[in-house]
N, C-alpha and C positions, 0 to 999 in steps of 0.2 A: 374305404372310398375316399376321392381324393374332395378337400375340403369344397364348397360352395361360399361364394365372396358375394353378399348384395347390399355391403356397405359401403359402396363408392362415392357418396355426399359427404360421408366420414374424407376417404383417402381413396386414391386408385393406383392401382399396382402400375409401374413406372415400366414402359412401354421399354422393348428390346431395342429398340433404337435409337430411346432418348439414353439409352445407357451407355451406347457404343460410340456417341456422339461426346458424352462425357466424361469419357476415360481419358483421354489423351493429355485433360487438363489436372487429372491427380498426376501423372508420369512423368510426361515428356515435357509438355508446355504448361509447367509449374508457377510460371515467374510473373510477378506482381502487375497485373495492366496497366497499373499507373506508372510505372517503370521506363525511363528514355531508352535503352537497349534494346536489343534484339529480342531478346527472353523478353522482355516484359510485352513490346509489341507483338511477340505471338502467343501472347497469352489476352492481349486486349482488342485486337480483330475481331476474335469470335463474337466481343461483345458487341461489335456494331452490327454484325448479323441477324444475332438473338433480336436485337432490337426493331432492327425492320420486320425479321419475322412474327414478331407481336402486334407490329404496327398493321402488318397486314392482317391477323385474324381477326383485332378488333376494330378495321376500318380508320384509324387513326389517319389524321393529315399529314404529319411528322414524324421522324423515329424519333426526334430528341421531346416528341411528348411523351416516350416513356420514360420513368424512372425505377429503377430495380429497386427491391426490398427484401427484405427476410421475409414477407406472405404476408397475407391479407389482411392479420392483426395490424400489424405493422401501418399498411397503406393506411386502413379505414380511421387508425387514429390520428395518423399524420394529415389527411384530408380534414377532418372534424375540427384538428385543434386549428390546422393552418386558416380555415374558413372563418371562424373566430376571431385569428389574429389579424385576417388582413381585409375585414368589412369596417370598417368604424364606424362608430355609434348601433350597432347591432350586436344583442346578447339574446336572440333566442335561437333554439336547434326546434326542427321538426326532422322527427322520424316516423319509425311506425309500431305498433305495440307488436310484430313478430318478428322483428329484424333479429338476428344472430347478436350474441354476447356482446362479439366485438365492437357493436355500438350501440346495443342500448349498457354497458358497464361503464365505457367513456362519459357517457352522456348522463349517467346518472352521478358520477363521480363530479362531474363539472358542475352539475348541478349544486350538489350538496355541501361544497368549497366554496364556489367562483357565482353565485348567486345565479349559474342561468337558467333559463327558464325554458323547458322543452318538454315539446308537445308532441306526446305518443300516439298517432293516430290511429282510430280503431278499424277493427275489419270486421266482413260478415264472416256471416257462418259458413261460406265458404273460404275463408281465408282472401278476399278480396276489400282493396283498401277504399276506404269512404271519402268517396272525392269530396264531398260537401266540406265534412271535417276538415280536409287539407284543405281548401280552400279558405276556408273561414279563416285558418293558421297563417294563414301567409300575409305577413301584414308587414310594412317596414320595419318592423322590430326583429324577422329574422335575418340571423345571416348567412347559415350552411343550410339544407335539406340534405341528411341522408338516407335515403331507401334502397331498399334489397332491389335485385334484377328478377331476384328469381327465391323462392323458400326453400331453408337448407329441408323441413321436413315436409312440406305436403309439396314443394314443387311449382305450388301456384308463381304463374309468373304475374307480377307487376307493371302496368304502362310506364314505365319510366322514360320514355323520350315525352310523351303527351307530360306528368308531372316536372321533370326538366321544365319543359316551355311555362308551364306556370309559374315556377319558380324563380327564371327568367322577368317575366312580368312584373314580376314584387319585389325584383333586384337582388333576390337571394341567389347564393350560389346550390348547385345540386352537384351533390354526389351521391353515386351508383355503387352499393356495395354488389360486383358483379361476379364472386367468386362462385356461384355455385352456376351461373349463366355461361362463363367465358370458355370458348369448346361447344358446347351446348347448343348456343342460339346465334344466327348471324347478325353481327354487327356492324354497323358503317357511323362510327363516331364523330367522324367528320361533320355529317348530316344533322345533327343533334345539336340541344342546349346542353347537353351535357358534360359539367366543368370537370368531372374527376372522376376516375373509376377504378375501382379497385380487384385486384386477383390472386389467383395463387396458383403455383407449378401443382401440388398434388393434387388437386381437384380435375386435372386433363391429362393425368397418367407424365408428366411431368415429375422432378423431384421438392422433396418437402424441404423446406427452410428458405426458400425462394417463392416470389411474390413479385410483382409490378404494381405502381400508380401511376394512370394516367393523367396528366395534367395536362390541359388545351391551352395551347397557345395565345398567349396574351393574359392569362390567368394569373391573379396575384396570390402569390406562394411562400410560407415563410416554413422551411425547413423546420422536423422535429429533430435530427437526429446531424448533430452539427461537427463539425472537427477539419477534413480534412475536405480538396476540392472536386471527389467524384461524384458521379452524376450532377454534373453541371453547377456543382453545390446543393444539390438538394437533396441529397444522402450520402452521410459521410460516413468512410470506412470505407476498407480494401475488398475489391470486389470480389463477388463469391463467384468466381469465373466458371467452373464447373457445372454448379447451379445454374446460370443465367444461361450457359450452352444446352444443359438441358432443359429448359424453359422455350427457349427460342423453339427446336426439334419437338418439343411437346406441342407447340403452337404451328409450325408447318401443315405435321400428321392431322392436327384436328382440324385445321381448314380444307386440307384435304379429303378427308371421311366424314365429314361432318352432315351432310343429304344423308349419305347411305347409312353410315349409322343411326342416324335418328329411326330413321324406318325398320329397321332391323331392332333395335333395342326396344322401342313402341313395339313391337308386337311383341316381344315378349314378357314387357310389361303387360300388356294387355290383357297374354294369356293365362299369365297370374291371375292378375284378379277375376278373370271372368270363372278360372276355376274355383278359385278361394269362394266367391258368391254362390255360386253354384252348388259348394259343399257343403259351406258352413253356414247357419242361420245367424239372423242379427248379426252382420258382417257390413260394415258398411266403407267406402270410401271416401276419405277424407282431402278436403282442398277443393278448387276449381276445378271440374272436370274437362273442360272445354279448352283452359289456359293454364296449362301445366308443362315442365320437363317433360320431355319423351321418357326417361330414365327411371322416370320417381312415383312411386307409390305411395299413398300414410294406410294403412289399411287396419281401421279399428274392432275389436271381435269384445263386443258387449259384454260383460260380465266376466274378464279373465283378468290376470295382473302381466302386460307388456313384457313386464322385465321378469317375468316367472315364463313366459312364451319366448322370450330373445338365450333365456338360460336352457332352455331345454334341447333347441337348437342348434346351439353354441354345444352341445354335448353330444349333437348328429354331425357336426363339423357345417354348419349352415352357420353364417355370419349374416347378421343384419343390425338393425338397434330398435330399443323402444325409447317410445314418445313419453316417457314417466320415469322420474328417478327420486331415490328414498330421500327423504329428508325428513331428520327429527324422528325415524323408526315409523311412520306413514309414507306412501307415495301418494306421490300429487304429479297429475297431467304436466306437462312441458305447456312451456306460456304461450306460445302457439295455439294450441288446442284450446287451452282457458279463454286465449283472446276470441277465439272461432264462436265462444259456447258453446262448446260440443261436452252435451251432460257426462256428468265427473265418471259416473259408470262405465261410459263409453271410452271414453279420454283415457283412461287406466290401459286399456286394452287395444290402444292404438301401436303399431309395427310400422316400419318405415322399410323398406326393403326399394335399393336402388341400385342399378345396373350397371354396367360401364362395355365397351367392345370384347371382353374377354371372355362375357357371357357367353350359355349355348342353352339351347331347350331341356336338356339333358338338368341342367339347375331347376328348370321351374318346374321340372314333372318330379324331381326329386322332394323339392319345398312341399308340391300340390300334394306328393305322397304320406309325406309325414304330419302336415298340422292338423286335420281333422282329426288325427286321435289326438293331437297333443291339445287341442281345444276342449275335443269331450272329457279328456284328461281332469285340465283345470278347472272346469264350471263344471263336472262334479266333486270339485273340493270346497263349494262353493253351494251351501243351501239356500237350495227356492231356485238355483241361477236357470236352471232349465225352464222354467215355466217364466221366465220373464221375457216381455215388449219390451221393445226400444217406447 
């Protein structure tokens, strides 16, 4: 049977069109866009295209507020540090205690170097952030805010234009880590406080090693990545023209399908979990149910081990991830989950299963087929686990 992919928060398989759109520039129009010749200018056209066409997904005022990158790592550091460099007399970051690697590892690094001081704000048990906390946080001693748009694993989405404005009020800059949003959710950045935001080509069936930050106009910005003078000086190095073409053509399709796929992918997320609940006891879902991706499910099965559930799987040809990974020969819940409180029992047995348009029902009646034995499987390898409450 041919494999089942419901790791799309991971990576998405890179749509036939953004491929066919990116060929020309491995072949034919090869030639460096910084280039004053012919070859170079038909190799750096495309990128003013790409460029509008991002500008339009993400509502942007200007194309030249985007700036290409190698992805989202990339962007959300260069936002962090440059927020840093260019507040004076402010040395604190707030973030949130489940933002993704790529900035709570910056931000704990800056930390433990560079004396500063940042403040991880906590979330409920649904994975929803504590305005009070950030409130409290926000005090002229900060000078960047960066928060998620959206959770790489439960999905919950974030008010981030309502945190923007506060941010705003306190003179701190915000930035929008929005890779797992952009495609996703409509945005009109124009309309916002929102000083920077960050993305990446794989996350919208785009290609990987390509990324954009946005930076709004009037915004003070001090390059991480210095040498030469493209993108306006704010990213130096030879542009990754192929990528960027397919970035732009990833961002067209997704503002094009973006209604109808949501509807369509919502329901069969949907009808996952409603089967999943349906079969299996102590099954619970994890995150905001109300304010979530259409795409994304955390779906935790009380008393199993995730990554003993994501390996059995993986051996039916079903691709997903779990929310828990080995360290020191124990696993321990994903800090998400930890930050939620969602008891350590449960946390273990959290799956993350997320969609993308390539889906078809034919995947979720396949998954709905096989986990309830691979459930009763595991929690009888697992004494007492049958007769236990949540």
């Amino acid at each position: 049977m041919s494999p089942v992919y419901l790791d799309n928060n991971a990576s998405t398989q890179v749509d036939a069109e953004v491929v066919q759109a990116m060929l020309p520039f491995f072949l034919d129009q090869f030639g460096n866009a910084s280039s004053m010749h012919d070859i170079g200018t038909a190799a750096g056209a495309p990128i003013k295209t790409a460029r509008r066409q991002l500008q339009a997904l993400i509502g942007a005022k200007f194309d030249h507020e985007i700036t290409f990158t190698s992805g989202g790592t990339e962007s959300v550091n260069t936002a962090i540090l440059s927020g840093l460099d260019t507040v004076p007399g402010r040395t604190e970051i707030v973030t949130s205690a489940v933002e993704h690697p790529a900035v709570l590892t910056p931000c704990a690094h800056l930390e433990k170097t560079h004396g500063v001081k940042v403040h991880r704000i906590p979330v409920d048990h649904h994975g929803r952030l504590d305005l009070n906390a950030y409130r409290t946080a926000l005090t002229h001693r900060v000078a960047i805010v960066s928060i998620m748009w959206a959770n790489n694993e439960t999905g919950t989405i974030f008010p981030v234009e309502r945190l923007a404005e506060m941010a705003k009020q306190a003179g701190a800059l915000f930035h929008a880590d929005a890779v797992q949003a952009v495609g996703k959710l409509p945005m009109d950045l124009k309309s916002t406080a929102i000083d920077m935001l960050s993305l990446s080509g794989h996350k919208l069936h785009g290609p990987k090693g390509v990324g954009a930050l946005y930076i709004k106009r009037g915004v003070p910005f001090h390059a991480l990545i210095r040498g030469g003078h493209q993108e306006r000086g704010r990213r130096a190095g030879t542009e990754n023209t192929p990528g960027i073409v397919g970035l732009g053509k990833a961002a067209e399709l997704a503002l094009e399908c973006m209604d109808e796929e949501n509807k369509r992918i919502k329901s069969l997320r949907d009808r996952l979990e409603k089967g999943l609940l349906e079969r299996i006891p102590r099954t619970f879902v994890t995150g905001d149910l109300l304010a979530r991706l259409s795409n994304t499910t955390n779906v935790a099965f009380d008393r199993i081990a995730g990554e003993a559930m994501q390996s059995l799987l993986n051996r039916h040809g079903i691709a997903c991830s779990s929310g828990s990974a080995c360290t020191s020969g124990s696993s321990v819940p994903s800090h998400v989950l930890r930050a939620m409180n969602i008891r350590h029992g449960t946390a273990l047995g959290a799956v993350r299963f997320s969609f993308s348009r390539h889906n078809r029902e034919e995947d979720v009646d396949r998954v709905l087929e096989l986990i309830p034995g691979i459930v009763e499987k595991l929690r009888d390898a697992v004494p007492g686990s049958r007769g236990h409450a949540k």
